[in-house]
Every structure is written in structure tokens, then in C-alpha cells.
MISE-701290 format. One record per residue (C-alpha): z, y, x; residue in one letter. Coordinates in pm, whole numbers, plus 50000, padded with zeros to 5 digits. Each point is the difference from the previous one (the first is absolute). Example, Ala and Ser with C-alpha at 12.3 -4.5 7.8 and 13.67 -1.06 7.14 Angstrom:
<recs>
507804955051230A
499345034450137S
</recs>
This chain:
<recs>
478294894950288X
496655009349795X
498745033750084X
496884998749726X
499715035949879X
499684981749664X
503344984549971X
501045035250135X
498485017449740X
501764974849758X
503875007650073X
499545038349928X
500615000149623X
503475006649838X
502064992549710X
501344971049843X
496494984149881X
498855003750362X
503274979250095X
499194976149806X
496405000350085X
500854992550350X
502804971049905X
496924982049840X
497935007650290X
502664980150193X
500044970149797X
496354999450001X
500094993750360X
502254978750049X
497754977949679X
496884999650171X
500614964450208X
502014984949702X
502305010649699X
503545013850120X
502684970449907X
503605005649915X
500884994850375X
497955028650054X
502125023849823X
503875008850068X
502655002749749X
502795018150174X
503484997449991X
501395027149768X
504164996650062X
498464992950422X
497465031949987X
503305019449901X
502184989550246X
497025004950273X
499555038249845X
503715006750011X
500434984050336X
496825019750164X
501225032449848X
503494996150142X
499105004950340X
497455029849953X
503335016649788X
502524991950311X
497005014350250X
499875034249783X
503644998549913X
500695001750416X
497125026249964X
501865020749750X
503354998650181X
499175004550290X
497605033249949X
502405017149782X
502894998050279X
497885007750302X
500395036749959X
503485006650104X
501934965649948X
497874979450247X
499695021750259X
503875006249987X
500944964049994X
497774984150247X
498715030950244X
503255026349986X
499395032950037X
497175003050237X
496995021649957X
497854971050012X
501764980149726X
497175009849685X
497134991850307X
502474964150000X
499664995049624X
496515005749934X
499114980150352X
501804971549822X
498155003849656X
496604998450214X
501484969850186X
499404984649709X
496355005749967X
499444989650361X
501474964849929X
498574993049674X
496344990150094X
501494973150244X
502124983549732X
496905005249800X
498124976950217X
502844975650106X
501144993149604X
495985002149872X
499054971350212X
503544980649969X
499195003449617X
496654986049985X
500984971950247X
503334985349846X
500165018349677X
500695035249782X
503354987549904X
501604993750334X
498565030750146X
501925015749700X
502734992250024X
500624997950391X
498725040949898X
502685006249759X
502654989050236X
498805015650303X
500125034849707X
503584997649884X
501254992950319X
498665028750189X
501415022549737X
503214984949970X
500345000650397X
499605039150000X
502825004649749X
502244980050266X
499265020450287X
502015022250193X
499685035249985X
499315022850294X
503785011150038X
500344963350081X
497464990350221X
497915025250077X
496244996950067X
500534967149909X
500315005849641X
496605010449987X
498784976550199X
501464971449788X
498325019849672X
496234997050171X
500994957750012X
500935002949646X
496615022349919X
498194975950253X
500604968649767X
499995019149719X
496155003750052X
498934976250148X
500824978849673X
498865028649813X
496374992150127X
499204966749865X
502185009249653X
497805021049772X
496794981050100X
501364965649964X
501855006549666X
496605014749849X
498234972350148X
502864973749838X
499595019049644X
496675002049999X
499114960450058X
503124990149725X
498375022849699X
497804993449779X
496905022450033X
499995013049655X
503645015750116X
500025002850385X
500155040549982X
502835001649793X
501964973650156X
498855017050315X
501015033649896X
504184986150032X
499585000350364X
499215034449987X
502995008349736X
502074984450255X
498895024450268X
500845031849771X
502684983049861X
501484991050361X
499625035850131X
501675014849665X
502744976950009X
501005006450403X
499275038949945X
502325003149674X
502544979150196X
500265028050267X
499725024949761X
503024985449779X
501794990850305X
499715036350107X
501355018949689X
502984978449961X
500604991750345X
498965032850180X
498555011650293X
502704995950254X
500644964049859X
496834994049972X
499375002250382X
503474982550095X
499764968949848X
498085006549651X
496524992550124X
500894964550112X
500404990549606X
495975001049883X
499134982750313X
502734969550020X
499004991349598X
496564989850131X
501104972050127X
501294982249658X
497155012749872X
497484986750222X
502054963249968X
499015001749661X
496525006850056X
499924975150264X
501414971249799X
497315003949715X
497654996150267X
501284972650198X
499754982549599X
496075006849997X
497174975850062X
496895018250181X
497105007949802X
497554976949852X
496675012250176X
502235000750353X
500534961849949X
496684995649897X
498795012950295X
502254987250239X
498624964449853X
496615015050067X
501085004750374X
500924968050003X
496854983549887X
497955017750244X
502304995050243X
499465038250128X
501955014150318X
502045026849802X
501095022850250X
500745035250023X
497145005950268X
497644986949734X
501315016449711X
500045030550168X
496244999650094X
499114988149655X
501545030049856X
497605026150205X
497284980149986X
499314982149679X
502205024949775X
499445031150226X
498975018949687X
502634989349804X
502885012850272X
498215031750024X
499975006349591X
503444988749961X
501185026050318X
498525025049863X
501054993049648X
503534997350098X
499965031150165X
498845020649722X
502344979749731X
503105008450237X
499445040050186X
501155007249620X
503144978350053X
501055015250319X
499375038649873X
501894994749688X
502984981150185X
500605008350404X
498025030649962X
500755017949716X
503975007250040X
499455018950337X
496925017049854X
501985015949726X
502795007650211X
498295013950295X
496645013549900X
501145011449618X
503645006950096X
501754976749721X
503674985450000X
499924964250143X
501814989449707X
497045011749795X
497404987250194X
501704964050030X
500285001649609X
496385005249927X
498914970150191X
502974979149889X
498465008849618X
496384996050144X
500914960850122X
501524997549606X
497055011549888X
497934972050188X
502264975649931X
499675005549575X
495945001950051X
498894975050247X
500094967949802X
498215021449747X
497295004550239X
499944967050084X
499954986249666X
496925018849914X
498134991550343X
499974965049847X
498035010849681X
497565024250141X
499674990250414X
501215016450304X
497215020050100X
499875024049687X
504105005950058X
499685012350347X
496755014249954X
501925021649755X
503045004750257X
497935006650260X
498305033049788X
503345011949876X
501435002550345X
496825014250153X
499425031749690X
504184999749979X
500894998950362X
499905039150067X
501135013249677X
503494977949988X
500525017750361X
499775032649860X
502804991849741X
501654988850255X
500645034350161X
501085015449691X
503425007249943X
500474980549657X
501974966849974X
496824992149712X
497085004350203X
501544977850259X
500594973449753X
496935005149830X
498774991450400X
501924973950089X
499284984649635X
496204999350106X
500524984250278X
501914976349920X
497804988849707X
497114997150222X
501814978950250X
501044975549718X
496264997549927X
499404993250392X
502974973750073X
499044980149709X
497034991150066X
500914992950437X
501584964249943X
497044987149770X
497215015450195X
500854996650316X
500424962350048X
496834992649802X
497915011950320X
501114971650207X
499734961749981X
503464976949977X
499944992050376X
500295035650141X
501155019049716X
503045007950135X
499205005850336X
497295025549902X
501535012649756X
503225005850206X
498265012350346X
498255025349731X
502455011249807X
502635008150299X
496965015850216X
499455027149725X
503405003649914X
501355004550386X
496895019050103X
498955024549714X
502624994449749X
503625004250179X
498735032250239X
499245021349690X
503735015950002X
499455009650362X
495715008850013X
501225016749689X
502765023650103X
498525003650431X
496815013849803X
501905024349780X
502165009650291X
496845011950203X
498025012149741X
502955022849846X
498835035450045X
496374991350173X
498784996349629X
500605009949635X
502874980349817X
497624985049803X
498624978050258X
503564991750246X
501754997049674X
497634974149875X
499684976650283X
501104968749742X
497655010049742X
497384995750230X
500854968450138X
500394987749629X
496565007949943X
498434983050314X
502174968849878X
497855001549668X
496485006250240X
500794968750173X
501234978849642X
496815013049870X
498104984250279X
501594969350018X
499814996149631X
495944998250096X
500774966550154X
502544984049738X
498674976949721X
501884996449702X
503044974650043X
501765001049674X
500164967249830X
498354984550292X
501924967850172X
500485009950367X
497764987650268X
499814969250060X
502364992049684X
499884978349714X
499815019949644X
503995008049894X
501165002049653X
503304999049826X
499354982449734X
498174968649921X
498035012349720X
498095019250254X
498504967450160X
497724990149752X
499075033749903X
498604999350396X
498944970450004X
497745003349646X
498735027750193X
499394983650314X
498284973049802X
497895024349850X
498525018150344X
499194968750166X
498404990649705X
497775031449978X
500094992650412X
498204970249946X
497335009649759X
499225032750196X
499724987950335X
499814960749992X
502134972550144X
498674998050306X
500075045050071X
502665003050240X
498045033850186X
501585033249801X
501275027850146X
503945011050084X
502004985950287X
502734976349905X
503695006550130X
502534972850057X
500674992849586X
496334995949952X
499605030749864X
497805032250091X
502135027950154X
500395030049786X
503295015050195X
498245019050293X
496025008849989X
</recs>
């Protein structure tokens, strides 16, 4: 990767002319040796890049839908139905939920490197399988009137292959939209795996919540909470059938034919040394990027019920309907967000989201703990609009830091790292700090625990934004250019014509010696610098 303070100088301008200054800048380098030819430049698929957007977004809206579910009946349903009456049953539950964050990382690492060594789309869909049946298992167990300890010992099995499929499915289904779209569009198109998380947890928490009010309580924990969690199942067959229809993507072949030619051991030893050495940078950028895009995720949607009903003393029912309306609220502005990352870059959109949090942090906590239905949704509103801004922009910028052959390992051993790690915990740092700090300082500080952590989420996004060139419009490492329409391809290639041209004349024929690393495309790395 080039580390000339020039080129890093370069990628810190912002706006749409700057985009486009740094898509020329591409096809500049890829001129200097010769002018690009139509081989050189993809047109994709439209009706295929649909299908592989619906299909990847699928699974991330059965993972949040199981998310959803299962967090709005783990106070009081689960604990009944699977660990009776015992004074450890809510210790039970929540030692489940962090089950979860224990296993991820190693399905992280066993899917990443299955998915850069036979393909995305197998990994994919052995993933959304794996899902659906985990949460269709639980609705079929026993409860603990039946069998005892058993029941919840049968529930951790379920939760076990829940995720351990969980941790190769968001990283592989960013890595599979990001190599099928076109790079004028790979943000918005990107953004739909995100809509699929919000949408997922929405859908599974208005199930319970419906479920609830015309089922009731009592029903509800006899045989009602079986319903949202035995429907997974058809729905994850439908997911899983579009995928099993899908092709992997074009730069994946492409570089499996690569392999081929160079006849390179491909193993996971080697893969996994190439990752901390050669792209060391890279994996450290996108951890660290990943955990600032997603502390917001986990305040606003594990952390935020039991703040409002333990710390500011609201109904349950009230809490759970302000983050059912702040996962709406995503939902209706994300693909917004993404759309407009593809005219005017990445960088400027979570610079922006980055500020808002960090100056906004504090002051939505404080109407927070006032007793008005409006402040809260004024609160909840700003968060949620500034987490839109954040998820749209993950699935385009975080694949562009890595090369085709260990995209989705890295990106996968990264992602479930800084979610397990610093991401998942926040509900329980969160609540064990205000627990001891409650009465050893003022309000203003216990109270505000998440407000703080918000803002050293933007600290560290603000950082790693140092190190992150501008990746809007830009073909992914190691890529071929990708358009959706044909009439793009001489438009590039005029231009290509035209910079080896003015190549030529500047530095001669026979001037190979100018400055910038090449990556694996031919091209000068602008991702990471």
C-alpha cells in the first residue's frame, strides 16, 4: 500500500467534484502502461445485482429479526419458559445473549476464510441455513416444566448455531454487494443490507409486541412466544433459495482464475498472515471504524430499553416503542444516506456523523431524563438520523480497504472482533458503571455513562477517518472498473485514451520510474494511507 504523504494529502478533499477528481485519478493509473480496453471495464448484471442485494439483505434481516424477538421476550417470557422460576433465571437470559458474542468471532474466522477459498455465495447460503434453523429449533423446544435444566440447555445449542453463522453473515454479504455494484452506486445498493438489519429487528420486535396485545401475557408465555420464532424458518427458505439461484461475484472469479495462474498455496495459514502483515493497517482502520459506526447501534437498540426503564423509570411498553419508531426511522433514511454518499464520497458523510454525535451526544441524554414523551422523541429522532448517516456508508467503505483475496476474511475477523469485544458489552459496561457510580457522583455524570461512550465512538471515527482515502466511485481493490450501463465504457475509455496520451508526452515512452505503489488492479491504493 503507498504511504507517500503526497497521495495522503490527496484523498482529504470532499464533495462531489473531489469524487470525481479521484475516479479520474483512477483511470489515470490504470492508463499509464496502455489505454484501458472494453475488457477492462465491467458492465454488471442489473436483474443479477438485484437478486444478489435482495439475497444478501435477507440474511442480515433474519439475523436482526432473531435479534428483535428474542430481546423483547427476554425480560419475563424467556426466563419463564426456559429457566422457571429461579433467582438466577434473568443472570440465564442475558448469559445467553452474551453467548452470542463469545461465538461470533470464531464463525467470523471459520466462514471469512471458507468465503475467500470456495466462494461468497456458498458461504451464504450454508449462513442463512445454519440462521433459520437455529431460530426455528428454539420455537420447538421444551419448556422448563418439561424438562427442566434441559430446556435451557437446549436454548444455548440453538443460540450456539445461531452465532456462529451469524459471524461470517454481515461481512460476507457486504463483501458479496460490494464486488456485484457498480461503483457509481455501491453505497446505495450497500445501504439495503443495512435496511435489512433495522428492518429485521422492527419486524421481530412488532411481532412480539402484536403478539402480546392480542394474545396476552399469560398466552404469551404458554405457547404464544413459539409463533415469531417457528415463522423464521419459511422465511429463511426463502432467503435461502434466492441464494442457492446466485452466481458468485465477478472480481471473486476473477481472482480465483488469478490463483490459478500463479498457482499460489491458498490456505488459511497464509491468508491469515497476509492479513496482519501486508494489510495490517487496513484491519486496524476498519476495527476501529466498525467500532465507532456500531457503539451507536448497540446504545440505541440493547441498551436503550433498560436505560429508560431502569435509570429514567419509564413503562417498558414505552421504552420498547421509542426504539421500535427509532429502527422506522432508520429504515425510511438509510438509502437516503446512501444515495447521497455516491454523489459527494464517504468521508464528508461520516465526517459529518461523526461531529453530530460527538457536539449531540450529551445533550440528547439530558432529554432523555425529562419526563416528556417529545423530548424523548426529539432524542431518539437524533439518533437515529445519525445512525442512518453511519450504516450507510459501512457496506461501501468497509470492503474497499481490502484486496479480493482476503476481503472477507479481514473484513469478517474485523468486523466480529469490534462487534463481540467493544460493541455487544456496552449494555452491561454501561449499566455495571451506572450501578457503581450511582450516588458516588452527581446524576449528571452516572446518568450519562452512554453519552460518553457515544462521544469516544466519534474520537476514535475521527481518527480513523485520518487514515481513510476517499472510496466513492472508486472500483474496489484489485477490481476491474464497474458500470451499469454501456454508455459508460467509452466515456472511460475516451478518457483513458486521453491520460496515457498526456502520459506519453509528459514523461516519455520509455519513463516507467513515478511515484505510488501499485495494488493488485494496477492501480495506486487510495483506501488506507
Amino acid at each position: 500500500m503507498s504511504s507517500d504523504v503526497a497521495d495522503a494529502d490527496d484523498s482529504y478533499g470532499y464533495g462531489p467534484n473531489h469524487v470525481e477528481e479521484e475516479r479520474s485519478k483512477q483511470i489515470a493509473e490504470r492508463s499509464r502502461e496502455k489505454p484501458l480496453e472494453q475488457d477492462d471495464v465491467t458492465v454488471v448484471d442489473k436483474p443479477l445485482v438485484k437478486k444478489a442485494v435482495t439475497a444478501a439483505s435477507l440474511g442480515n434481516c433474519m439475523e436482526w429479526y432473531d435479534m428483535g424477538v428474542f430481546g423483547f421476550l427476554a425480560a419475563g417470557v424467556t426466563e419463564q419458559v426456559f429457566y422457571g422460576e429461579s433467582d438466577w433465571a434473568r443472570v440465564g437470559v442475558f448469559g445467553t445473549l452474551a453467548l452470542g458474542f463469545v461465538i461470533r468471532p470464531f464463525g467470523g474466522i471459520f466462514f471469512g476464510f471458507l468465503g475467500d477459498k470456495i466462494g461468497r455465495q456458498k458461504v451464504l447460503a450454508l449462513t442463512m441455513l445454519l440462521m433459520s434453523l437455529g431460530t426455528f429449533l428454539i420455537g420447538c423446544l421444551p419448556s422448563y416444566n418439561s424438562i427442566g435444566i434441559w430446556a435451557a440447555v437446549g436454548l444455548l445449542a440453538c443460540r450456539f448455531l445461531q452465532s456462529f453463522s451469524t459471524g461470517g453473515e454481515y461481512a460476507g454479504a457486504t463483501t458479496f454487494i460490494a464486488e456485484y455494484a457498480p461503483d457509481r452506486k455501491r453505497a446505495f445498493l450497500g445501504s439495503w443490507l443495512d435496511f435489512g438489519t433495522y428492518a429485521g429487528f422492527a419486524i421481530g420486535s412488532g411481532t412480539v409486541t402484536l403478539l402480546t396485545a392480542v394474545l396476552g401475557t399469560e398466552t404469551m408465555v404458554d405457547w404464544g412466544w413459539r409463533i415469531p420464532f417457528l415463522i423464521a424458518l419459511p422465511m429463511g427458505m426463502v432467503g435461502l433459495y434466492i441464494r442457492s439461484k446466485l452466481e458468485d461475484s465477478p472480481a471473486f472469479k476473477e481472482e480465483q482464475q488469478k490463483s490459478e495462474n500463479r498457482q499460489k498455496a491458498d490456505d488459511s495459514r497464509s491468508r491469515f498472515k497476509e492479513i496482519f502483515s501486508t494489510h495490517r493497517r487496513a484491519f486496524l482502520v476498519c476495527l476501529g471504524l466498525v467500532v465507532s459506526f456500531n457503539v451507536l447501534v448497540y446504545v440505541l437498540t440493547s441498551y436503550l430499553p433498560s436505560y429508560f426503564t431502569g435509570v429514567t423509570e419509564f413503562s417498558a411498553n414505552r421504552a420498547n416503542m421509542l426504539v421500535l419508531y427509532g429502527c422506522v426511522l432508520i429504515v425510511v433514511c438509510i438509502n437516503m444516506f446512501g444515495r447521497l454518499s455516491d454523489r459527494v464520497g464517504r468521508r464528508v458523510l461520516i465526517l459529518a456523523a461523526a461531529i453530530a454525535q460527538l457536539v449531540l451526544a450529551y445533550p440528547v441524554f439530558l432529554l432523555f431524563r425529562m419526563d416528556s414523551l417529545l423530548a424523548q422523541i426529539v432524542g431518539v429522532t437524533i439518533l437515529g438520523v445519525i445512525l442512518a448517516c453511519f450504516a450507510a456508508q459501512q457496506a461501501a467503505s468497509l470492503p474497499a480497504l481490502f484486496p479480493t483475496n482476503v476481503r472477507f476474511s479481514a473484513l469478517s475477523i474485523a468486523f466480529n472482533i469490534g462487534i463481540c469485544i467493544f460493541c455487544g458489552t456496552i449494555p452491561l459496561v454501561a449499566d455495571a458503571t451506572f450501578t457503581g457510580l450511582k450516588g458516588k457522583v452527581p446524576d449528571n455524570i452516572s446518568m450519562m455513562i452512554p453519552a460518553f461512550m457515544l462521544i469516544g465512538a466519534s474520537i476514535l471515527c475521527l481518527i480513523c477517518l485520518r487514515f481513510v482515502g476517499e472510496s466513492a466511485l472508486q472500483p474496489l481493490e484489485g477490481s476491474k472498473l464497474q458500470v451499469d450501463d454501456e454508455s459508460e465504457i467509452e466515456e472511460i475509455l475516451r478518457e483513458s485514451r486521453h491520460h496515457h496520451n498526456t502520459w506519453k508526452r509528459t514523461h516519455g515512452r520509455g519513463n516507467r520510474n513515478h511515484r505510488g505503489g501499485r495494488n493488485q488492479g494496477g492501480t495506486r491504493d487510495h483506501r488506507v494511507v
